[in-house]
SERO-4910 file (N, C-alpha, C, O; in steps of 0.05 Angstrom, whole numbers):
BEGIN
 pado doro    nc1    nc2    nc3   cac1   cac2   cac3    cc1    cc2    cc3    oc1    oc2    oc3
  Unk    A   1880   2273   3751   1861   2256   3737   1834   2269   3735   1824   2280   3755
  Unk    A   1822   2269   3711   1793   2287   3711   1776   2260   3728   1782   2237   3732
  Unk    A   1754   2278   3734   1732   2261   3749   1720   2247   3734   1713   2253   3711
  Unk    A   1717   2222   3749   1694   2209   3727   1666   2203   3725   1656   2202   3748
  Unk    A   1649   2199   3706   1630   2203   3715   1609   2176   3711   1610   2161   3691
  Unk    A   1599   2174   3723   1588   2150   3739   1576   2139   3710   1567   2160   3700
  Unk    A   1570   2118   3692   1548   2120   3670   1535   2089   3683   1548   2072   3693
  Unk    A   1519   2089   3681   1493   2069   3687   1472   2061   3663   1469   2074   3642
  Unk    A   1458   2037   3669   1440   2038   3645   1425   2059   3648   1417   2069   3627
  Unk    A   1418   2070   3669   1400   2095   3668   1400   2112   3650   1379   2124   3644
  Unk    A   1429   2118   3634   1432   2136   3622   1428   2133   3602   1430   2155   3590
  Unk    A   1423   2111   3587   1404   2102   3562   1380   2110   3562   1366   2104   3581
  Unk    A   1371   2126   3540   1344   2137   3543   1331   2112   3535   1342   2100   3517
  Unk    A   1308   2101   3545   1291   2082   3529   1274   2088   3520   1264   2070   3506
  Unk    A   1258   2117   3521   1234   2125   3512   1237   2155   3497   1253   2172   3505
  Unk    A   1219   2159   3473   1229   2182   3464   1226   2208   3472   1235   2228   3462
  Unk    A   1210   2202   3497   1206   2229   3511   1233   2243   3524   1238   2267   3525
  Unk    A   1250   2221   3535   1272   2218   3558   1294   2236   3547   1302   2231   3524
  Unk    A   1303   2256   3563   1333   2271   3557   1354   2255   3561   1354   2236   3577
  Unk    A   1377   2263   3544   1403   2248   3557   1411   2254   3541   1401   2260   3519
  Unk    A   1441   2254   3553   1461   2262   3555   1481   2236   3546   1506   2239   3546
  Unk    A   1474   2222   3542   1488   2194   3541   1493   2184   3508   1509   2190   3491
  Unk    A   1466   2163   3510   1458   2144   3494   1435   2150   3494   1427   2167   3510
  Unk    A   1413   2133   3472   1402   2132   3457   1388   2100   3456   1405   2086   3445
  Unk    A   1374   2090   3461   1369   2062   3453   1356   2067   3426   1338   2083   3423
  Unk    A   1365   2054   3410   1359   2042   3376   1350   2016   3373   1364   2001   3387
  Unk    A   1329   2003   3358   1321   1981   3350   1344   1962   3334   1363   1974   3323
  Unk    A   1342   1936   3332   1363   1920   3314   1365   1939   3289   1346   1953   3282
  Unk    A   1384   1940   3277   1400   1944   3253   1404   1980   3259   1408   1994   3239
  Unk    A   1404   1992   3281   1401   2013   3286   1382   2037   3276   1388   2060   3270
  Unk    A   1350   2021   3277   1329   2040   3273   1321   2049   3295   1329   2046   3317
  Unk    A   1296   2068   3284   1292   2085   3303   1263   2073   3308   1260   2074   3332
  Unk    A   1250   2067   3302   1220   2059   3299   1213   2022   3297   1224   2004   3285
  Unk    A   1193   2022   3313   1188   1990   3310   1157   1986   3311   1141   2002   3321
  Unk    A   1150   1959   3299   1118   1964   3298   1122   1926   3304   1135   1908   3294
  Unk    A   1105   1928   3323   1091   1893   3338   1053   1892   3334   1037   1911   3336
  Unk    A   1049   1868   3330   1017   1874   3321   1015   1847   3347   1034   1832   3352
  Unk    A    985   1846   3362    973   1825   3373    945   1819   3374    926   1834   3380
  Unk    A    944   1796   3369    915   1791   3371    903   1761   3381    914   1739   3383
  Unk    A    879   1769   3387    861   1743   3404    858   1724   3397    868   1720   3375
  Unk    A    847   1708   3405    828   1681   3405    825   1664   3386    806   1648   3386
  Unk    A    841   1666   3367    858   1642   3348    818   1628   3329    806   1607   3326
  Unk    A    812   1658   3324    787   1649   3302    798   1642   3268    821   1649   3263
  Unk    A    787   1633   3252    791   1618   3231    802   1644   3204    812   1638   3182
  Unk    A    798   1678   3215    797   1693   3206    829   1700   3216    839   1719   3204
  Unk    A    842   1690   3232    870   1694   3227    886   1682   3204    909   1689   3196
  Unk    A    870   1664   3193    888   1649   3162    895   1669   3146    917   1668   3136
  Unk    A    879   1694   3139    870   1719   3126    894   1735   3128    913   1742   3115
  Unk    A    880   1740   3160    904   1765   3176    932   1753   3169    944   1772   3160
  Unk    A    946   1735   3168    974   1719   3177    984   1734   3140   1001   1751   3136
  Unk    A    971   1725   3126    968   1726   3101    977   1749   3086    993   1751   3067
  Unk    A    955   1773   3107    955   1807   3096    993   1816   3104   1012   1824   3090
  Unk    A    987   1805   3136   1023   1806   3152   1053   1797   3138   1074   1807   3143
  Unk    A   1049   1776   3119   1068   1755   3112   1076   1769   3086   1100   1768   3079
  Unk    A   1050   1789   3065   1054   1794   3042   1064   1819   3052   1070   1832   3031
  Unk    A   1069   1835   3076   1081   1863   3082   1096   1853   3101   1101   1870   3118
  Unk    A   1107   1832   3106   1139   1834   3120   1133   1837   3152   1151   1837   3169
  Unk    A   1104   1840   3160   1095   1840   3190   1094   1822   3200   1082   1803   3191
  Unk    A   1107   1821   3223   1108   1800   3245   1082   1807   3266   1077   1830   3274
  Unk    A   1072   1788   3272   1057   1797   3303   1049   1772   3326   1053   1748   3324
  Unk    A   1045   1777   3334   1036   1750   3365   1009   1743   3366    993   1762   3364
  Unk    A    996   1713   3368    972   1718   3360    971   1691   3389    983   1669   3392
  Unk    A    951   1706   3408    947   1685   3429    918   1673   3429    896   1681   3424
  Unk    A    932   1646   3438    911   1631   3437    905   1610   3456    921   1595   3467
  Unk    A    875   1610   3460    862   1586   3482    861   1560   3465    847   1556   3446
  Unk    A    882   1541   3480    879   1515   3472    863   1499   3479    866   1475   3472
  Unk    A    838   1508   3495    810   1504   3500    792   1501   3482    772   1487   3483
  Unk    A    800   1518   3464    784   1524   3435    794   1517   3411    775   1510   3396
  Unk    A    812   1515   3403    829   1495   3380    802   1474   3372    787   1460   3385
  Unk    A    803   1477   3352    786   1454   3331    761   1455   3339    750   1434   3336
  Unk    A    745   1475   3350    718   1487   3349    709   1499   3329    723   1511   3313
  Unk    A    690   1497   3327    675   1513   3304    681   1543   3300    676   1555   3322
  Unk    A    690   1560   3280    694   1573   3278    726   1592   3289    736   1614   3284
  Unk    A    734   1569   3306    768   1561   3315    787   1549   3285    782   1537   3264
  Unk    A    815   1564   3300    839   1538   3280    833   1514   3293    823   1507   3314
  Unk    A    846   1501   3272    853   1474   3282    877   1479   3304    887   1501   3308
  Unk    A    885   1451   3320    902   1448   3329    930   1437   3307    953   1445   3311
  Unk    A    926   1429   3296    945   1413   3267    961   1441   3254    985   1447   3250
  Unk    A    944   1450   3250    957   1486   3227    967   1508   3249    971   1532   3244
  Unk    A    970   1495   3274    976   1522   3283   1010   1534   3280   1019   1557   3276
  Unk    A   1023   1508   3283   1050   1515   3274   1057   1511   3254   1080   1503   3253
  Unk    A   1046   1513   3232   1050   1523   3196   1038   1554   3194   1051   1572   3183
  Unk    A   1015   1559   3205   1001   1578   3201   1012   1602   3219   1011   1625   3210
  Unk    A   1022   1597   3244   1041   1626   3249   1069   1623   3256   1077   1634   3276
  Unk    A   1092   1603   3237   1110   1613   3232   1124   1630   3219   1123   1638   3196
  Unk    A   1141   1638   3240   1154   1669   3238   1145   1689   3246   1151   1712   3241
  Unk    A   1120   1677   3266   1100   1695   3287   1109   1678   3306   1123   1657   3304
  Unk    A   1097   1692   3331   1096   1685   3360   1071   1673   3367   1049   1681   3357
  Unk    A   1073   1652   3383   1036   1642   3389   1048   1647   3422   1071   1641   3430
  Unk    A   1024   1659   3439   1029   1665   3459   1000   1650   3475    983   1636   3464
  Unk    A   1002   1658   3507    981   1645   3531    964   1661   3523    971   1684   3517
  Unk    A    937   1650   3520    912   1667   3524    887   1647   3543    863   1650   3541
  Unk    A    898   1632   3557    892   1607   3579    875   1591   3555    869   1593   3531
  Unk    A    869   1570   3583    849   1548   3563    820   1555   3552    810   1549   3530
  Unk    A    806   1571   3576    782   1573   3570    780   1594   3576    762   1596   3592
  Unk    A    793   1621   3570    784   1648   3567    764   1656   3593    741   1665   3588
  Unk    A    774   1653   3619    759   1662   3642    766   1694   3646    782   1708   3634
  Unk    A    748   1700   3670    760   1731   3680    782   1724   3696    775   1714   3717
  Unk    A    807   1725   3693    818   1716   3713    825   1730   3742    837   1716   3758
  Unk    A    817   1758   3750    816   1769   3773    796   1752   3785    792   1758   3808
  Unk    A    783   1737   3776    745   1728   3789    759   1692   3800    745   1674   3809
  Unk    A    786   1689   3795    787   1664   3799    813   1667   3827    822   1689   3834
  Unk    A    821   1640   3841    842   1634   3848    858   1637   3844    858   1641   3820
  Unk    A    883   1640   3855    914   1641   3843    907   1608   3833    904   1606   3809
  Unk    A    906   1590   3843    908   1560   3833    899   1563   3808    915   1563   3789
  Unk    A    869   1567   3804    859   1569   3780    870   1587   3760    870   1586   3735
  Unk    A    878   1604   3776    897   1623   3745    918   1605   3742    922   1599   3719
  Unk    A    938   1592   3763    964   1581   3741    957   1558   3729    970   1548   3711
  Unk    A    931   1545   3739    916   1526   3723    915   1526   3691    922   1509   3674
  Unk    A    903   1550   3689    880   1570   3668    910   1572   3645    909   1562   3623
  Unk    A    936   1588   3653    956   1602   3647    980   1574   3634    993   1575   3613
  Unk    A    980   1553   3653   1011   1532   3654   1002   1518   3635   1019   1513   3617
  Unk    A    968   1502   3630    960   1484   3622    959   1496   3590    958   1483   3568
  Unk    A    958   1520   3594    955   1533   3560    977   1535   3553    979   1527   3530
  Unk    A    994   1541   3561   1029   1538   3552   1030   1516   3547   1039   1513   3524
  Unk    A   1024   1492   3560   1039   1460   3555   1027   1451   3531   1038   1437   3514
  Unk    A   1000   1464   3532    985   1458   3504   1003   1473   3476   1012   1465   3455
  Unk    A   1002   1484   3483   1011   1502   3458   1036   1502   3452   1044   1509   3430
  Unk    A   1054   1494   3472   1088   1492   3462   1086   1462   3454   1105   1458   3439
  Unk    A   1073   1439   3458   1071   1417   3450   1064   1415   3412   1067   1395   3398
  Unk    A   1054   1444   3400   1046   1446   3379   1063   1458   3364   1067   1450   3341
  Unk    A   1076   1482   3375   1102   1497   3360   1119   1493   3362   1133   1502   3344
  Unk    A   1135   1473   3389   1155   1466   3393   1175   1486   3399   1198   1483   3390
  Unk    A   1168   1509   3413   1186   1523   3430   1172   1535   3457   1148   1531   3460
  Unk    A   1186   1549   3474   1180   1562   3502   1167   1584   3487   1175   1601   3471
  Unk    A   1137   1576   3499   1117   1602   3499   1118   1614   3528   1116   1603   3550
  Unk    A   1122   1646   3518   1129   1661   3540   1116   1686   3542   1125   1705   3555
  Unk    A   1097   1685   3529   1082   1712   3524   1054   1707   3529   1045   1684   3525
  Unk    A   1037   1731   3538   1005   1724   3544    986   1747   3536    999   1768   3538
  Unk    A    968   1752   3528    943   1764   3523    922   1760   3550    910   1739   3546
  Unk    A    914   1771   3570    889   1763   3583    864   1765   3573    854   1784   3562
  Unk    A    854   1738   3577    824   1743   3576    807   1767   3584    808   1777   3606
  Unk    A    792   1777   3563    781   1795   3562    794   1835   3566    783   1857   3565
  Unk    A    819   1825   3568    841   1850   3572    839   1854   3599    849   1875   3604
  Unk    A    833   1847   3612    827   1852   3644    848   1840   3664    858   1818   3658
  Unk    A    855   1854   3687    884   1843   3697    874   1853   3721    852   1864   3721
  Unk    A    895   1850   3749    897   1862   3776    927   1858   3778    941   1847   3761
  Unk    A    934   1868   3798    955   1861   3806    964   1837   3818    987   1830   3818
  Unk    A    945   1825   3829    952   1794   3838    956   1777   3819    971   1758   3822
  Unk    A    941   1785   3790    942   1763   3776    966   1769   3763    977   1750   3752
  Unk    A    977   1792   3762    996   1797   3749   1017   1779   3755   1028   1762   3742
  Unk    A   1023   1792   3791   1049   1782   3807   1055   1734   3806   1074   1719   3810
  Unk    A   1029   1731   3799   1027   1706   3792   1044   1695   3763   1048   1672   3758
  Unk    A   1050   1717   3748   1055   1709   3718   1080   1703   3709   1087   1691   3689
  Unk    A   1100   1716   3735   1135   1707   3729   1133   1672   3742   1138   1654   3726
  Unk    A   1129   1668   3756   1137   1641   3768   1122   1625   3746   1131   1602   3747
  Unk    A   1104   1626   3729   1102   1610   3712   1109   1609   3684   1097   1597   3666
  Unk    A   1130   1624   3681   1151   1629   3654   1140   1654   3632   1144   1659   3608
  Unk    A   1124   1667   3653   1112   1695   3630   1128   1710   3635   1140   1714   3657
  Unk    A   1132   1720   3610   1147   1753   3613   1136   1774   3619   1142   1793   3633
  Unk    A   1108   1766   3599   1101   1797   3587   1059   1792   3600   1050   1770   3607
  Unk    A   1046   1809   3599   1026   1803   3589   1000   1829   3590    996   1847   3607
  Unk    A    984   1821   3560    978   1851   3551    954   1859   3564    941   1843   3577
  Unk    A    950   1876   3562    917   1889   3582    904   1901   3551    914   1893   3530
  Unk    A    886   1916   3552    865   1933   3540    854   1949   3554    842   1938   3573
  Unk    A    853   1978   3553    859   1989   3515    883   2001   3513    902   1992   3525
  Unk    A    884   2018   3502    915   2033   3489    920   2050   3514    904   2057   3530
  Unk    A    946   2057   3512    958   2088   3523    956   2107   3496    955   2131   3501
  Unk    A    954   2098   3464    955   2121   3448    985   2135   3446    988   2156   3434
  Unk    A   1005   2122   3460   1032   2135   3460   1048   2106   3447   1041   2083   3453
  Unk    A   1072   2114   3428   1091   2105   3413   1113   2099   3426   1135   2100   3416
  Unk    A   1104   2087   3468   1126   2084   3477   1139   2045   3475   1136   2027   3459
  Unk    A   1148   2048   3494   1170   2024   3502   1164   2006   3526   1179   2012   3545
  Unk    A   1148   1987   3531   1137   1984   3549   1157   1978   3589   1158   1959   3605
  Unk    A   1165   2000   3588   1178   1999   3613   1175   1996   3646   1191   1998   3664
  Unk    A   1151   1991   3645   1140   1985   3671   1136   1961   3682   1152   1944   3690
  Unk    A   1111   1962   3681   1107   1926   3694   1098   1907   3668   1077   1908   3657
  Unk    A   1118   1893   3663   1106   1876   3638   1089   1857   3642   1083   1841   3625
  Unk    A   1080   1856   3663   1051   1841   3657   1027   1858   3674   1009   1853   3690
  Unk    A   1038   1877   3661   1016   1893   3663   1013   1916   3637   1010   1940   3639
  Unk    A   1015   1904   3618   1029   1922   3590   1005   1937   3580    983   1928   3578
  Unk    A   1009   1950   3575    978   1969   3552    995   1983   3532   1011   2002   3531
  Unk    A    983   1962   3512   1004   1972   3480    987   2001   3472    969   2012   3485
  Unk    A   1001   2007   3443    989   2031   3436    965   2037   3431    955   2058   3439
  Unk    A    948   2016   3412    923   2021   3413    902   2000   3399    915   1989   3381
  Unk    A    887   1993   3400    865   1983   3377    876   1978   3351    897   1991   3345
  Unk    A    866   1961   3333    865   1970   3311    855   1989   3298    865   2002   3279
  Unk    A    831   1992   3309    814   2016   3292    818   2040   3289    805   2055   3274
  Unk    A    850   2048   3314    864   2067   3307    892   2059   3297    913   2068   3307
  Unk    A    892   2049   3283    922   2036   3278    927   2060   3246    950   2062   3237
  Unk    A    911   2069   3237    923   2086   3209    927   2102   3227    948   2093   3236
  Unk    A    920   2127   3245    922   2142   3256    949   2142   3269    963   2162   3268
  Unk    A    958   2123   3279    981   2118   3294   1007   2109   3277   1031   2110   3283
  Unk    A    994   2101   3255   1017   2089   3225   1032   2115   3217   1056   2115   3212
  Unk    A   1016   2141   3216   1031   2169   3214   1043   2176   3228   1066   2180   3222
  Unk    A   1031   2181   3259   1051   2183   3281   1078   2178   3282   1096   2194   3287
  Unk    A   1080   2151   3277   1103   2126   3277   1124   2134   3257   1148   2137   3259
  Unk    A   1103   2136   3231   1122   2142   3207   1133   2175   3207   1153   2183   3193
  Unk    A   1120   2190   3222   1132   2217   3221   1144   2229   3247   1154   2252   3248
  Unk    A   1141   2211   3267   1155   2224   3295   1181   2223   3301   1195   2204   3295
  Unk    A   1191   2245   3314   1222   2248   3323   1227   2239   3342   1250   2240   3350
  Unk    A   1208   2228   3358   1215   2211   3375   1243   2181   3368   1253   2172   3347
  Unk    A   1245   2178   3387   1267   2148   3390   1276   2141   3413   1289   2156   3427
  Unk    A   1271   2120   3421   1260   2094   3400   1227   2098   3396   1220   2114   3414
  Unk    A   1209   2091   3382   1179   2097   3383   1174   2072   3371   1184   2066   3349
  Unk    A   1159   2058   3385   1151   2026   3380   1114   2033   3385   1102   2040   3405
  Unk    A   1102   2027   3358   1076   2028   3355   1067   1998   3357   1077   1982   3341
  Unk    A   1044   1989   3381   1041   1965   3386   1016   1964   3381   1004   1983   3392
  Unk    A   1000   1946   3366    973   1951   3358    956   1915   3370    959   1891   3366
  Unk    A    942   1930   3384    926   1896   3390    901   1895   3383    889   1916   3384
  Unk    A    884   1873   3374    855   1866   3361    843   1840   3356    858   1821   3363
  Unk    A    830   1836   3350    821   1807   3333    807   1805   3304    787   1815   3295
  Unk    A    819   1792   3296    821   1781   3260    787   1779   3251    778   1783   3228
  Unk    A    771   1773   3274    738   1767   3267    734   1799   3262    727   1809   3240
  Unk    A    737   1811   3279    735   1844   3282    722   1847   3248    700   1853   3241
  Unk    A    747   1841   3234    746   1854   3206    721   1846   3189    707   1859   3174
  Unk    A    720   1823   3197    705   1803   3180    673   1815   3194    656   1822   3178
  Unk    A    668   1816   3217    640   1836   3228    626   1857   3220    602   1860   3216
  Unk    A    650   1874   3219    650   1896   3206    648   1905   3179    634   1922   3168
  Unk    A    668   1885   3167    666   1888   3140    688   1910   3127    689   1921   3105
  Unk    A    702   1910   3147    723   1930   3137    754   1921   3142    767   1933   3159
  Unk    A    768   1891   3123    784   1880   3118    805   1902   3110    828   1903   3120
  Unk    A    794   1921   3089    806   1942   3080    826   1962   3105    846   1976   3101
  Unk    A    818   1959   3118    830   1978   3147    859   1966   3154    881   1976   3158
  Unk    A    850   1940   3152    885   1923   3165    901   1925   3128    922   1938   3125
  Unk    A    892   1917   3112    898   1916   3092    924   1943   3085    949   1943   3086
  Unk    A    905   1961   3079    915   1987   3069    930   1996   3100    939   2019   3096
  Unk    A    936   1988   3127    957   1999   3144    975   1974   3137    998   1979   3142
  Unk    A    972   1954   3129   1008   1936   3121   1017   1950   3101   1041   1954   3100
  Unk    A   1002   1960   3080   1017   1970   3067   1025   1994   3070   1043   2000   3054
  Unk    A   1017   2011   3086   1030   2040   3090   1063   2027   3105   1085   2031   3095
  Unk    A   1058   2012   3129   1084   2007   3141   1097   1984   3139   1115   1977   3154
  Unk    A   1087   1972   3118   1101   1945   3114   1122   1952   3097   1118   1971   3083
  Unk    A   1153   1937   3094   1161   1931   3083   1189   1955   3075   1203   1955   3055
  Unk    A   1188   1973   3099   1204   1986   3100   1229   1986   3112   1230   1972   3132
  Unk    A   1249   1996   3106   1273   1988   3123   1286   1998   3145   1306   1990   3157
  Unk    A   1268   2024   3150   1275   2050   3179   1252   2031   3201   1250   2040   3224
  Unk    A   1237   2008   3194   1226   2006   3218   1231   1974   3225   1236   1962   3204
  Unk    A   1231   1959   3248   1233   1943   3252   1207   1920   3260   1191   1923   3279
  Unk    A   1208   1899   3245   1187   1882   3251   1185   1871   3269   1199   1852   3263
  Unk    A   1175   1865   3295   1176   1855   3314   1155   1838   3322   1133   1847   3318
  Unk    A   1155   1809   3335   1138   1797   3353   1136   1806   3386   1156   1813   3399
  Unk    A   1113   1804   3396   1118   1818   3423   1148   1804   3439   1167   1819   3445
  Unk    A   1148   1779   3442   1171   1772   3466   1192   1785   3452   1210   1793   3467
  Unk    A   1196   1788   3428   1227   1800   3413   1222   1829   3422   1244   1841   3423
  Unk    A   1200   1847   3430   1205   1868   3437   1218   1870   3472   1234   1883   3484
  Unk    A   1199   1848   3479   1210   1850   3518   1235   1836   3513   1251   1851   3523
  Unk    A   1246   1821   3506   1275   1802   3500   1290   1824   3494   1308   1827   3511
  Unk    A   1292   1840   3478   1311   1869   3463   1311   1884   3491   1332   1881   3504
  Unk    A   1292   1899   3501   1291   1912   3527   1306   1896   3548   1324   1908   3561
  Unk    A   1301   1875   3552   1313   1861   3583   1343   1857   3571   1360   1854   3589
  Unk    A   1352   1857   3542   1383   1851   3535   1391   1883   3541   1412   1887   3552
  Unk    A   1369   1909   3531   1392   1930   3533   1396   1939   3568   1414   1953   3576
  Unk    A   1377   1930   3584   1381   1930   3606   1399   1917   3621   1404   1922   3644
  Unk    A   1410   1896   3605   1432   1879   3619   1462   1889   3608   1480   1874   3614
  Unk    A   1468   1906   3597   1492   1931   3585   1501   1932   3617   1491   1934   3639
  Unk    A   1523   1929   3608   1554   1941   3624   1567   1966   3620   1585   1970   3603
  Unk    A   1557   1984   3634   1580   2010   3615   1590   2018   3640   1583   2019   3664
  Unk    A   1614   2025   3620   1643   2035   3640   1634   2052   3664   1611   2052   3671
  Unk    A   1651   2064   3673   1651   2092   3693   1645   2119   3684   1629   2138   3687
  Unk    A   1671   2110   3668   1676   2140   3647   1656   2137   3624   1656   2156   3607
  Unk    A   1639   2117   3619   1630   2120   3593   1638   2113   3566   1628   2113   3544
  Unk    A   1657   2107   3575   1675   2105   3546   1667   2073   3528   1667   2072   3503
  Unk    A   1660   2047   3546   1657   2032   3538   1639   2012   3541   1628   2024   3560
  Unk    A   1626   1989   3540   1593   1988   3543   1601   1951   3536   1615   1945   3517
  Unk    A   1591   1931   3553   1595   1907   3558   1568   1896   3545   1545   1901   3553
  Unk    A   1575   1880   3523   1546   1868   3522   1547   1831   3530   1553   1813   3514
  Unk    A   1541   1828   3556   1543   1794   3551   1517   1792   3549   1502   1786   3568
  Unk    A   1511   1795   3530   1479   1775   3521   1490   1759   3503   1514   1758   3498
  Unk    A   1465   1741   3489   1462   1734   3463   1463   1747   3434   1474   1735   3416
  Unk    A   1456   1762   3431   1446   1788   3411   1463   1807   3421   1476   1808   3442
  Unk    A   1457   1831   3389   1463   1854   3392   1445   1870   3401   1421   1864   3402
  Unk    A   1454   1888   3409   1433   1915   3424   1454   1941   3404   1478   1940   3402
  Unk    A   1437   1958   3393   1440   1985   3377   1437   2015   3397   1414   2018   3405
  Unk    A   1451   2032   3405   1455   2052   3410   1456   2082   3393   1470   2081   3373
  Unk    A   1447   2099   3396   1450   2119   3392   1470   2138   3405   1461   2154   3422
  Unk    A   1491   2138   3402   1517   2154   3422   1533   2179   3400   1549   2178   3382
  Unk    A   1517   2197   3413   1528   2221   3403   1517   2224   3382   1532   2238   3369
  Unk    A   1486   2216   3363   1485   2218   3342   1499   2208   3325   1502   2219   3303
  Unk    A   1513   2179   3333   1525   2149   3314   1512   2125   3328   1513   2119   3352
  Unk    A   1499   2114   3305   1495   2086   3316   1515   2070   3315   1527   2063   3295
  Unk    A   1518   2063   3340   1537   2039   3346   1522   2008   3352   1501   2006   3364
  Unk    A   1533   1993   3344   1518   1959   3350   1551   1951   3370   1575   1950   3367
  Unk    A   1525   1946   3394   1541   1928   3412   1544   1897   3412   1531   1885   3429
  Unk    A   1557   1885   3396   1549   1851   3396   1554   1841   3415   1572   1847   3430
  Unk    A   1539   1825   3416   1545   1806   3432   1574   1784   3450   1581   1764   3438
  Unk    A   1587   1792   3474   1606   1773   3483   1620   1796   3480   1634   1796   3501
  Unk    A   1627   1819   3466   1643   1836   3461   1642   1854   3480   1621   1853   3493
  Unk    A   1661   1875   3489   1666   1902   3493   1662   1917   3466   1668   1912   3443
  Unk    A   1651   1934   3477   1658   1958   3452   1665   1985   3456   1651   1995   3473
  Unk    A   1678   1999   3447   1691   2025   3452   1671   2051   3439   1670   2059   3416
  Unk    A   1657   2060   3460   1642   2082   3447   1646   2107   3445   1634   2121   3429
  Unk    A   1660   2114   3456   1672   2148   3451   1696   2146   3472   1700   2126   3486
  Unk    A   1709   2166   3472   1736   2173   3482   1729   2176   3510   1708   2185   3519
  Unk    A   1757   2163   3527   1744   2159   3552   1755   2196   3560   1749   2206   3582
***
């Protein structure tokens, strides 16, 4: 009998830096590239942004303090679930504190009470967060699973087209907007795989500045293409924690998906889609 050889999820590369010998992780429909957009504080200048996103096929996460709803120069509370469906509305607490400067009480205060607000408006499990001011510790982090967070983002960029594999609530996407053309080439021309360009900002930004044109002219460089995948942030951590939950054989030969969804592989230079409930047979054992 030949030996066999041990295969683990390990052996899924998840980042495009990563060697292997294995597999490959691929985005849904078996792309190579994915682009997630996020942004702040739910100002009246997201009607705009949702708008620029919706006419280029972009999805993104837009968190918000339900502290601020129907303030001046705020959305309403009424439009918020017309205005980002087929987006994600994620925690950005009630009243936008530092939250390292507070309590654990007051953070799940700050954190639970903005979820109950806000899933009371969209009518699903919000599970995603933005911190106030991009600022995090580790305490506040370790606080964020027991109250139904997955994920939650920091500021500023790493500037790299990775996969966020570390501590998800401790995430630092790719970059700013204000580098987001810069990184639209990267994305569109790197051999990397998988390379997920994550861009975070706020919608007033443009309107300050005066340079609408910047978000504008990057939906359309990467909107609406079919090698990349549109993503909301929790659909990027949800895809990761499903390809992490893969079964594969001993020998390799075959790969268990009990999730919900499919998860896409790269094996041997063929994309294979593992569906869901299924076994699937990936190369010769």
């Amino acid at each position: 009998m030949t030996e066999a050889v041990l295969r683990t999820i390990a052996d899924i590369a998840m980042t495009g830096e990563a060697p292997t010998t294995y597999a490959r992780l691929l985005f849904p429909g078996g792309r190579r590239r994915a682009l997630t957009m996020s942004f702040d504080d739910g100002r009246t200048h997201d009607r705009r942004l949702v708008a620029i996103f919706n006419q280029h096929g972009i999805r993104g996460t837009f968190n918000l303090n339900s502290g601020h709803l129907d303030r001046d120069r705020y959305i309403t509370s009424a439009e918020v679930k017309s205005l980002f469906a087929g987006h994600e509305v994620a925690v950005h607490t009630v009243t936008h504190p530092s939250l390292p400067k507070l309590t654990d009480e007051q953070v799940r205060r700050e954190v639970m009470d903005d979820r109950v607000a806000l899933e009371a408006l969209v009518g699903y499990a919000v599970r995603g967060m933005a911190y106030p001011g991009g600022g995090a510790d580790q305490r506040v982090a370790d606080l964020l699973p027991e109250l139904g967070i997955v994920y939650s983002r920091l500021v500023p960029g790493t500037e790299q087209l990775a996969m966020p594999l570390d501590q998800p609530c401790l995430w630092n996407c790719t970059c700013h907007h204000d580098g987001c053309a810069e990184q639209a080439e990267r994305l569109l021309t790197s051999d990397a795989c998988p390379a997920l360009l994550s861009v975070w900002g706020h919608s007033y930004e443009f309107e300050d500045k005066g340079n609408w044109e910047l978000i504008e002219q990057f939906c359309a460089r990467v909107g609406g293409r079919d090698d990349v995948w549109y993503a909301t942030n929790i659909e990027v951590f949800d895809y990761l924690a499903a390809a992490r939950a893969l079964h594969v054989s001993a020998d390799g030969s075959f790969i268990a998906n009990a999730g919900a969804g499919s998860v896409w592989l790269d094996v041997a230079g063929r994309a294979v889609e593992l569906k869901p409930g299924l076994i699937t047979q990936v190369q010769e054992s």
